[in-house]
ROBAVEX-194855 format. One record per atom (N, C-alpha, C): z, y, x; residue in one letter. Coordinates in steps of 0.02 Angstrom, whole numbers, plus 50000, padded with zeros to 5 digits. Layout:
ZYXA/...
//
This chain:
510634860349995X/510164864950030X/509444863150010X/509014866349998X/508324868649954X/508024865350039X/507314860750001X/506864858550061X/506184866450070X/506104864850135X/505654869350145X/505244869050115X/504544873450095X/504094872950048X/503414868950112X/503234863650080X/502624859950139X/502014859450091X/501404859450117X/500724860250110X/500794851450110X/500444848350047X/500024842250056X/499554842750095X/499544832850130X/498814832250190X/498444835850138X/497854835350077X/497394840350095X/497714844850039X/497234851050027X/497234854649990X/496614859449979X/496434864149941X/495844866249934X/495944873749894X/495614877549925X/495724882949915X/495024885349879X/495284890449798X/494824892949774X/495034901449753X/494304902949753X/494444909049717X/494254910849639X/494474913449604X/494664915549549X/494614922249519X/493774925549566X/494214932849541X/494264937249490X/493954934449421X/494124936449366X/494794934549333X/495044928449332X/495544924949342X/495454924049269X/494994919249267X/494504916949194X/494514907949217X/494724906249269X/494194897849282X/494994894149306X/495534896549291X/496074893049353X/496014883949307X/496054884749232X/496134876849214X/495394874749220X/494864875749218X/494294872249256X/494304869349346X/494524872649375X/494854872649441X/495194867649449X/495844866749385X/496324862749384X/495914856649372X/495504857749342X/495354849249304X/494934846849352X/494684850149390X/494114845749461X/494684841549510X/495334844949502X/495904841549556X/496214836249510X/496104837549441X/496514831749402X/496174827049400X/495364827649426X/494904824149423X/494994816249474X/495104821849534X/495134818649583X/495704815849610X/496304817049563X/496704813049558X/496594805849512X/496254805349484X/496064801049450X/495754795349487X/495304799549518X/494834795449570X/495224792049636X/495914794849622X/496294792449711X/496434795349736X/496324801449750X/496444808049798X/496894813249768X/497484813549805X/497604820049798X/497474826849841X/497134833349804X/497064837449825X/497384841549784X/497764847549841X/498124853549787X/497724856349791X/497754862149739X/497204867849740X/497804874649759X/497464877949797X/497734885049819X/497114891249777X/497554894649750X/497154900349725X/497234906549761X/496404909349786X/496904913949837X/496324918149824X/496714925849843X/496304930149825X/496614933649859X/496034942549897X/496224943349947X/496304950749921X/496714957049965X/496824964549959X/496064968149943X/495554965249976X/494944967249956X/494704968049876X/494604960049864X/494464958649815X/494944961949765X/495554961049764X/495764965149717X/495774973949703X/495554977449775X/495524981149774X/494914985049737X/494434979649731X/493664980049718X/493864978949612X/494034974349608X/494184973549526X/494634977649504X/495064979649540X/495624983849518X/496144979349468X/496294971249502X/496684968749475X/497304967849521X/497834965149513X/498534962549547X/498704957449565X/499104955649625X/499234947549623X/499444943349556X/499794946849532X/500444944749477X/499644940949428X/499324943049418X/498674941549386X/498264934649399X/498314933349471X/497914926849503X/498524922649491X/499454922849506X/499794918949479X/499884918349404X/499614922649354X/500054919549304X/499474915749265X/498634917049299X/498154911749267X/498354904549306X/498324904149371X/498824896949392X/499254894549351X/499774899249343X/500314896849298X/500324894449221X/499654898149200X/499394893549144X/499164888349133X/498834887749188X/498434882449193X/498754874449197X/499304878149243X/499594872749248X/500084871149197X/500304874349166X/500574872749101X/500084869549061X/499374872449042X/499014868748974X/498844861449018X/498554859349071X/498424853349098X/499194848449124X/499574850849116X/500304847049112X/500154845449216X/499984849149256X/499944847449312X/500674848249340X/500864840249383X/501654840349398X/501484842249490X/500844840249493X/500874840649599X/501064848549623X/501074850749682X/501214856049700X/500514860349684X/500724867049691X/499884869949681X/500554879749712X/499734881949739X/500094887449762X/499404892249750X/499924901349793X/499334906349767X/499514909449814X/498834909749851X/498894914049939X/498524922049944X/499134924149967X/498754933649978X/498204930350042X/497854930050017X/497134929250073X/497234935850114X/497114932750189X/496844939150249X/497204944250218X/497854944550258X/498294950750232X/498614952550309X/498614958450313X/499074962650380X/499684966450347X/500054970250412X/500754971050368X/500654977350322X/499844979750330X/499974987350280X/499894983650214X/499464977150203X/499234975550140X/499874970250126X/500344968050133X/500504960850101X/500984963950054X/501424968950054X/501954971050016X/501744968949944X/501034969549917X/500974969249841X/500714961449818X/501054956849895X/500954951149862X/501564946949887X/502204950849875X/502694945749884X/502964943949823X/502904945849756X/503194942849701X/502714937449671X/502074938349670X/501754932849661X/501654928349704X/501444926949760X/501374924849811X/501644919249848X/501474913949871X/502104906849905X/501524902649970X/500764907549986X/500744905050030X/500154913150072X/500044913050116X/499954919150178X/499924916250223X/499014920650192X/498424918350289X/498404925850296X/498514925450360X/498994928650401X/498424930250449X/498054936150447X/497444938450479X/497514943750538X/497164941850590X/497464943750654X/496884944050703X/496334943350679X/495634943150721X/495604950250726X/495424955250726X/495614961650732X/496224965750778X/496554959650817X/497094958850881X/496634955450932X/496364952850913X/496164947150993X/495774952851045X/495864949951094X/495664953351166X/496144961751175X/496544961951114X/496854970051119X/497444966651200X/497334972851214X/498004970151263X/498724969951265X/499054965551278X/499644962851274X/499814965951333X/500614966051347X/501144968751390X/500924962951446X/500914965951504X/500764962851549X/501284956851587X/501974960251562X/502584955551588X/502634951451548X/502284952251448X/502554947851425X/501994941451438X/501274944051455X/500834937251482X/501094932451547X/501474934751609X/501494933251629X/502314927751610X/502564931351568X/503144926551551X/503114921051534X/502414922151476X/502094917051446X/501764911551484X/501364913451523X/501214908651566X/501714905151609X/502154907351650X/502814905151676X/503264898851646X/502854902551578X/503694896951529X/503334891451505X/502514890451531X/502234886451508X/501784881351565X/501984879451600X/501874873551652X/501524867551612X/501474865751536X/501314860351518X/500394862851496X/500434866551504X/499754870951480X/499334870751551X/499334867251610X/499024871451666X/498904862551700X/498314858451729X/498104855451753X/497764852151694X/497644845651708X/497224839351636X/497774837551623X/497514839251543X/498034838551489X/497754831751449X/498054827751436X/497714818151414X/497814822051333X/497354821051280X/497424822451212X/497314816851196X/497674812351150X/497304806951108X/496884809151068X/496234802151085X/495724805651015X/495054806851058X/495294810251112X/494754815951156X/494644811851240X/494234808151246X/494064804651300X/494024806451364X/493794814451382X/494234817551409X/494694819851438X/495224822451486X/495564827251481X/495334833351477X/495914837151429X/495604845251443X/495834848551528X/495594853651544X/495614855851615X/495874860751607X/496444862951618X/496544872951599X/496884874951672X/496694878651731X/496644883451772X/497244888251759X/497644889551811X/497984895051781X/497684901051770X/496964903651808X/496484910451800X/496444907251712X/496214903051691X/495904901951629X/496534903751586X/497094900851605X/497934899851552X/498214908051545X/497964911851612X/498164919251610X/497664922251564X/496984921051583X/496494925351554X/496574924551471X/496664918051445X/496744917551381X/497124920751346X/497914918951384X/498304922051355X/498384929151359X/498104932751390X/497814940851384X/497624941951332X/496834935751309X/496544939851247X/496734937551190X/497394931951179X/497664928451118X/498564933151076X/498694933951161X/499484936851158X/499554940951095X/499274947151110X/499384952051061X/499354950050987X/498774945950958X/498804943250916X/499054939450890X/499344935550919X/500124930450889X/500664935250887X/500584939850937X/501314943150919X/501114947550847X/500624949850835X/500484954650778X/500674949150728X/500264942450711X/500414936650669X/501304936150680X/501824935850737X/502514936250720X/502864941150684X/502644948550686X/502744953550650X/502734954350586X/502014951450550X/501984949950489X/502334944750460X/502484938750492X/502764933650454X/503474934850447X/503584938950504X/504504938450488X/504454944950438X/504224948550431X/504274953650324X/504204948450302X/503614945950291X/503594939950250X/504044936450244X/504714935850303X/505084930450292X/505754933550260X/505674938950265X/506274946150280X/506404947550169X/505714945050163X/505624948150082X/505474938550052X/505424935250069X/505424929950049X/505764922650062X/506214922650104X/506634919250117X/506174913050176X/506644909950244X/506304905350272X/506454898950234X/505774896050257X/505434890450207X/505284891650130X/505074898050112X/505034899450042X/504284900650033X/503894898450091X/503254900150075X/502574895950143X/502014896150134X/501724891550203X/501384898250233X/501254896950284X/500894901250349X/500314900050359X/499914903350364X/499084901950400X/499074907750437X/498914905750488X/498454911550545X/497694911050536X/497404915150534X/496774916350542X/496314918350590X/495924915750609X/495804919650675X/494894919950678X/494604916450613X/493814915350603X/493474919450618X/493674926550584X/493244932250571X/493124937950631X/493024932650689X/492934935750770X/492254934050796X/491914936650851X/491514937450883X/491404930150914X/491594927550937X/491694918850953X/492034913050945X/491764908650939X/492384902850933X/492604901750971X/493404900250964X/493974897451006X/493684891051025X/493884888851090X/493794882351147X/494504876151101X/494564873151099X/495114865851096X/495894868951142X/495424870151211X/495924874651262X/496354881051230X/495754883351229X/496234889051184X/496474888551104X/496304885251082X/496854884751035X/497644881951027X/497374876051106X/498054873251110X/498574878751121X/498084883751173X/498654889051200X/498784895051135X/498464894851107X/498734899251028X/499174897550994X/499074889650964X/499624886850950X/500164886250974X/500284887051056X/501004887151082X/501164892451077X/500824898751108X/501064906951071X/501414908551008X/500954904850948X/501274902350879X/502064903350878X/502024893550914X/502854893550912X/503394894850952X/503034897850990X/503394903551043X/503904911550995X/503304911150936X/503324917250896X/504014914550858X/504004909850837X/504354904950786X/504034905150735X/503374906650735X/502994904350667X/502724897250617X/503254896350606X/503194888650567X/502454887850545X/501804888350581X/501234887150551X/500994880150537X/500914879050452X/500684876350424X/499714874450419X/499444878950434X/498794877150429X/498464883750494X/497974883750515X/497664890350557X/496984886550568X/496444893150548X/495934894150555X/495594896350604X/495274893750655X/495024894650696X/494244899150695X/493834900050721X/493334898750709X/492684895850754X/492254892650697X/492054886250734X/491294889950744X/490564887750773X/490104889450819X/489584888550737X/489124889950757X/488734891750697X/488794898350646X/488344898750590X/488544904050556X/488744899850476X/489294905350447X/489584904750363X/489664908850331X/488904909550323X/488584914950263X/488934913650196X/489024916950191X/489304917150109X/488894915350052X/489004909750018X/488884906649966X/488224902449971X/488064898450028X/487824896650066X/487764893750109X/487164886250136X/487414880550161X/487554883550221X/487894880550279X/488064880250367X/487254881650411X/487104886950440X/486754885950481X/486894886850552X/486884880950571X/486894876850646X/486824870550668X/487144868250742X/487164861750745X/487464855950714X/487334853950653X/487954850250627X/488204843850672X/488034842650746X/488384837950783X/488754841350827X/488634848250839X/489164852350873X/489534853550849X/489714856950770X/490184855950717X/490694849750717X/490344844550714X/491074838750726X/491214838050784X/491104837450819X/491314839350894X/491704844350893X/491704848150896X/492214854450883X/492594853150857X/492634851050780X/493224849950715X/493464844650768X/493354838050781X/493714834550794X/494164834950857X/493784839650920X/494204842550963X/494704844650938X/494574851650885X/495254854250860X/495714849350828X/495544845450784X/495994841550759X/496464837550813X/496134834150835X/496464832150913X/496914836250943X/496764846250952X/497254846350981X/497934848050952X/497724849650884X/498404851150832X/498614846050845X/498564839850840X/498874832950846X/499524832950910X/499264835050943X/499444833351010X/500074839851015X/499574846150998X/500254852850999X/500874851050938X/500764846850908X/501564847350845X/501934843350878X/501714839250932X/501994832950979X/502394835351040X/502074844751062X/502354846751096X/502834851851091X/502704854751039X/503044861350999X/503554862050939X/503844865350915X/504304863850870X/503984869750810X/503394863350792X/502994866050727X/503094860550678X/502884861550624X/502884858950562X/502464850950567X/502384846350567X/502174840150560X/501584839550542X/501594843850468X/500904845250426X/500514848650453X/500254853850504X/499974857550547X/499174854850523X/498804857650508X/498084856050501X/497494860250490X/497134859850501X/496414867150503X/496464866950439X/496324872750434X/495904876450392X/495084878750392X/494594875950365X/494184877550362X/493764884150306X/493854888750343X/493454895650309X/492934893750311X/492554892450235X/491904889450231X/491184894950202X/491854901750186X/491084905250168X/491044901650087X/491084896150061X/491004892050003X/490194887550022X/490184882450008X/489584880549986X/489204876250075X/489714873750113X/489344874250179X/489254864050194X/488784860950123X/488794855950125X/488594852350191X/488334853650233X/487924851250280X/488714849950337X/489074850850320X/489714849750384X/490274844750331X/490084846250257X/490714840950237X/490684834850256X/490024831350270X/489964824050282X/490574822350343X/490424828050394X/490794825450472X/491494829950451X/491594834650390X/492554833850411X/492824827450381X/492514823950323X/492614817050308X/492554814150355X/492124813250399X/492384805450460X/492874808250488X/492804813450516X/493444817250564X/494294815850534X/494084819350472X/494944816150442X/495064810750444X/494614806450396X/494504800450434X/494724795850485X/494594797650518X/494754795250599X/495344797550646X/495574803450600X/496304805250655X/496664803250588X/496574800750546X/497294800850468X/497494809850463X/497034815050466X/497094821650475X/497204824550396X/497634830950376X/497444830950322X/496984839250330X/496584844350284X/496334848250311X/496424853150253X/496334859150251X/496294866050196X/495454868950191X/495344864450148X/494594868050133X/494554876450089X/494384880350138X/494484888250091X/493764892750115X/493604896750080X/493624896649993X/492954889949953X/493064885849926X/492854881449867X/492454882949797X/491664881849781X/491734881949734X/491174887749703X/491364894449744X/490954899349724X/491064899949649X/491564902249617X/491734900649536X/491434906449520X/491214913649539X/490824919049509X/490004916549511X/489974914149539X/489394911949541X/488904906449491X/489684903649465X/489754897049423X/489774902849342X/490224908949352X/490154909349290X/489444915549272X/489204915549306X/488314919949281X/488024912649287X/488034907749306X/487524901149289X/487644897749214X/488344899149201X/488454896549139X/488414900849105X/488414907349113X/488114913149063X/487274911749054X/487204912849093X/486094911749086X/485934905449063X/486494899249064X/486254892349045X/486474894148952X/486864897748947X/487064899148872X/486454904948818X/486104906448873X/485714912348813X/485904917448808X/485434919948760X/485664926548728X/486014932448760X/486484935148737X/486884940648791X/487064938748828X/487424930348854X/487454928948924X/487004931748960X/486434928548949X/485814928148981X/485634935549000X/485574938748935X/485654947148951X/486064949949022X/486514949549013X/487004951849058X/486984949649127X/486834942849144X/486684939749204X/486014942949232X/485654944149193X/484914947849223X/485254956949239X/485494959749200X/485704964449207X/486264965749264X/486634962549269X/487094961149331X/486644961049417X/486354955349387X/485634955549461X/485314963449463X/485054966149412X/484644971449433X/485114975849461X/485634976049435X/485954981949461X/486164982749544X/486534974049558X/486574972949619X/485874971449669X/485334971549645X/484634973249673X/484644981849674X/484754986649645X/484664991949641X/485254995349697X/485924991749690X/486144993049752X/486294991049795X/486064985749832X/486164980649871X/486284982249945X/486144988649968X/486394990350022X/487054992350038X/487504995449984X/488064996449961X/488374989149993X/488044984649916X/488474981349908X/488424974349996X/487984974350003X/487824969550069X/488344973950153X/488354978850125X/488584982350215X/489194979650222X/489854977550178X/490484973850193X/490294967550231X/489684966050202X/489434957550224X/489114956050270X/488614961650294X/488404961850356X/488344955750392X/488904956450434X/488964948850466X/489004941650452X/488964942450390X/489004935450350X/488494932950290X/487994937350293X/487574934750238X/486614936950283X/486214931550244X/485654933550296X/485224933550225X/484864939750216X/484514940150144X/483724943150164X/483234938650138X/482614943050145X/482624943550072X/482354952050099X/482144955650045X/481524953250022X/481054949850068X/480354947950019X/480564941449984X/481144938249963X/481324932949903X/481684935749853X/481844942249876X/482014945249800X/481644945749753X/481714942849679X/481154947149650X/481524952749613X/481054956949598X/481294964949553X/481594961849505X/481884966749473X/482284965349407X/481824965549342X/481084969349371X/480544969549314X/480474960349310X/480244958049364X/480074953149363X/480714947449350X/481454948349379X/481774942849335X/481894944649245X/481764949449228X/481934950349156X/481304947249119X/480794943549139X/480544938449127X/480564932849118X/481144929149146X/481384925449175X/481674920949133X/481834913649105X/481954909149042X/482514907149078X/482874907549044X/483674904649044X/483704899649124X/483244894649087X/483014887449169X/482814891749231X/482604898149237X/482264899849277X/482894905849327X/483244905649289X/483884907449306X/484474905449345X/484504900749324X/484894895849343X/484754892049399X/484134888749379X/483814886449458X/483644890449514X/483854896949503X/483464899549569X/484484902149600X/484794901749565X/485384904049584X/485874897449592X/485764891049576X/486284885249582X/485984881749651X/486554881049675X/486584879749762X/486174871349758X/485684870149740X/485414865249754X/484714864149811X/484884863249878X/484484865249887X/483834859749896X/483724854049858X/483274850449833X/482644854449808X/483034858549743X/482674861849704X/482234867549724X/481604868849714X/481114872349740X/481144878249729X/481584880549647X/481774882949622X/482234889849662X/482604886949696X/483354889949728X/483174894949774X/483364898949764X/483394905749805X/484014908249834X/484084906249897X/484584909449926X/484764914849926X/484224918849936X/484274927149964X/484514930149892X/484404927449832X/484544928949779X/485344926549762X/485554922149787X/486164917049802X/486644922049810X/486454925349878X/486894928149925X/486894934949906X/486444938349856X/486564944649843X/487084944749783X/487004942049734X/487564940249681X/488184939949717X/488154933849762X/489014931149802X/488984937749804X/488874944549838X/489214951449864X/489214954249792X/488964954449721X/488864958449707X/489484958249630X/489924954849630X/490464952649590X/490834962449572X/490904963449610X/490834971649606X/490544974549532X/489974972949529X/489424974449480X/489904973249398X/490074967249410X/490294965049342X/491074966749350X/491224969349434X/491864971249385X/491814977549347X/491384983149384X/491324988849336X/491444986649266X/491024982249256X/490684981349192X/491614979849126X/491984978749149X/492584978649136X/492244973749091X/492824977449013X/492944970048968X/492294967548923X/491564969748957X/491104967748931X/490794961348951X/491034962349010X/490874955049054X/491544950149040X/492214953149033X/492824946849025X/492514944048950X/492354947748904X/492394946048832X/491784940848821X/491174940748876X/490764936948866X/491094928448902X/491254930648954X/491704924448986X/491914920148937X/492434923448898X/492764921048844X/492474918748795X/491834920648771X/491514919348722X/491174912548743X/490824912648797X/490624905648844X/491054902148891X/491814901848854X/492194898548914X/491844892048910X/491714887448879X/491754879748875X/491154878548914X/490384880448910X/489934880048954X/489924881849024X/490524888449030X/490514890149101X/490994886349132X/491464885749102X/492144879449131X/491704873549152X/491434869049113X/491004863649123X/490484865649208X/490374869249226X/489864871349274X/490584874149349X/490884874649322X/491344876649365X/491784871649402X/491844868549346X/492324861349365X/491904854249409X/491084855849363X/490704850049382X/490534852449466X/490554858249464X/490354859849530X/490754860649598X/491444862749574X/491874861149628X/492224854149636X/492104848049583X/492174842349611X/491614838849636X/490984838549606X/490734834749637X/490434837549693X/490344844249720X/489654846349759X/490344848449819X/491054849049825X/491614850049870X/492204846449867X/492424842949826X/493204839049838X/492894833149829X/492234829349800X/492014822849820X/491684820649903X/491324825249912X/491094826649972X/491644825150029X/492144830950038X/492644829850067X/493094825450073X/493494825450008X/493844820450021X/493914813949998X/493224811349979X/493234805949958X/492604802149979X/492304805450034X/491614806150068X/491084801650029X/490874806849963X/490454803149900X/489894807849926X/
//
């Protein structure tokens, strides 16, 4: 009998969405295997994004699958239909072996009123101070609080059971890992309430492997964390604590561990998920890693010539339509328009002058966020651009690989998991 398929303590999730960078990708984890650490890499790409390039799953697996062939990689490595519901997942069950499982778009809907109250009934271990190791504390949960929650959580685990059993129906049980998602909501979940999500979970029988919460602050896209970064570990380590405690009570998977939806690029919190893991022996899912479109217009403009061309041209265009392209993002990106400059004025602009204002350093005086964050949305741009933009890729793989690789090990899987 075949073992279930399990998620290593960590792993790290990137995106890929030209599906031009998977053995650069590979070599930041072969890196860091070198260094001591193992991290898998998950390649995940979501119904959006592909809907936007007009590419296929079968596409994000079979650059993995190269990759891992030319780098002789023997560890596990997987490829996740990112944020998928049951209208979108059908076109990612042949490629596919892991599904985050998106359900924020359920919360607060209302649930059957007999089935909340069942829920609460069948759950007596959920209702006075609950002792968590880890958490100095007890948590306090009220039955008004254990009802009210499970009102605005119910529906959404059951929508998350619906999807996973197709998923399980077209892919066999244990043939693939689970993530719930739950980030892309109006507030962050309490410790409390996640404990009580997680028992809904395996109430569902959803073997969840990793689930994303979401945590207090904002995760602008392609772009550092703005908030409290001591409320941030506080939080992470609450949650970690209480996954700890729910696999102790529930008949979930062992490996159970956050997922952190990072937006990419949210250095200011890696320091504290390193002590946090740290300190519980936790392992965690850093997603998405890396910003690799971002990596390949820096190694285009660091190369010259028609790189360089094209990267300025790419910007103007996504300057010319940036309302378009910003309204999906809305809630996740914060851009002043007075740090844009025109496209008159970047087509002035020297290769160095390029690069520094778009590479996430934010030392450099150079760096322009607002310019950062209009590119992160504007990947669109170059997909129009079809095989004028793949053929330059190709022409500058070795400079853009180098920028890709250097950047998702040292500036995210050193950070993390090796707290450099």
């Amino acid at each position: 009998m075949s073992r279930n398929i399990e998620l290593p303590k960590y792993s790290i999730g990137v995106g890929d969405r030209f599906a031009h960078q998977a053995k650069a990708q590979l070599a930041a984890c072969i890196q860091a295997a070198d260094d001591g650490v193992e991290v898998i890499p998950v390649w995940n790409k979501s119904n959006r994004e592909h809907t936007i390039i007009g590419s296929e799953p079968a596409s994000t697996r079979a650059a993995a699958d190269a990759a891992v062939k030319a780098l002789d990689w023997a560890k596990p490595y997987f490829c996740d239909a990112d944020h998928i519901g049951l209208a979108t997942v059908d076109r990612f069950f042949d490629a596919c072996d892991f599904y985050t499982i998106d359900v924020a778009d359920f919360i607060a809907k209302p649930a059957d009123p007999a089935t909340v109250d069942s829920f609460v009934r069948s759950h007596p271990e959920l209702l006075g101070e609950i002792k968590i190791d880890g958490i100095d504390q007890p948590l306090t949960i009220h039955p008004e609080f254990l009802a009210k929650t499970t009102r605005k959580f119910l529906a959404a685990i059951q929508q998350a059971g619906a999807i996973y059993r197709k998923i399980e129906s077209n892919k066999g049980q244990g043939k693939f890992i689970t993530e719930i998602s739950m980030d892309e909501t109006d507030s962050p979940q309490t410790p409390a309430e996640l404990l009580i999500i997680i028992a809904a979970a395996a109430g569902e029988g959803i073997p969840l492997q990793t689930i994303a919460p979401k945590f207090s602050g904002r995760f602008n896209k392609g772009v550092d964390y703005v908030g409290d970064v001591s409320q941030f570990e506080r939080e992470f380590a609450l949650d970690v604590a209480a996954i700890a405690h729910a696999v102790k009570q529930y008949p979930l998977p062992q490996n159970l561990k956050l997922s952190v939806h990072s937006g990419s690029d949210k250095f200011s919190i890696y320091a504290p998920i390193h002590r946090t893991i740290e300190k519980f022996d936790a392992g965690v899912h850093l997603k998405t890693a890396g910003t690799t479109w971002l990596e390949e217009l820096i190694g285009m403009a660091e190369a010259g010539g028609e790189g360089l061309v094209l990267a300025k041209e790419i910007y103007g265009q996504a300057y010319d339509h940036r309302e378009e392209l910003c309204a999906p993002y809305a809630t996740v990106i914060h851009i002043e328009p007075s740090k844009l400059p025109s496209p008159q004025e970047m087509a002035r602009w020297s290769s160095e002058q390029y690069t520094a204002a778009l590479r996430h350093d934010p030392a450099s005086p150079a760096y322009n966020s607002s310019v950062r964050q209009l590119l992160h949305v504007g990947f669109k741009v170059a997909a129009k651009m079809g095989s004028r933009y793949l053929e330059l890729l190709e022409a500058n793989e070795s400079i853009i690989a180098r920028n890709v690789a250097e950047n998702l090990y040292e500036r995210h899987i050193s950070p993390v998991f090796l707290g450099k």
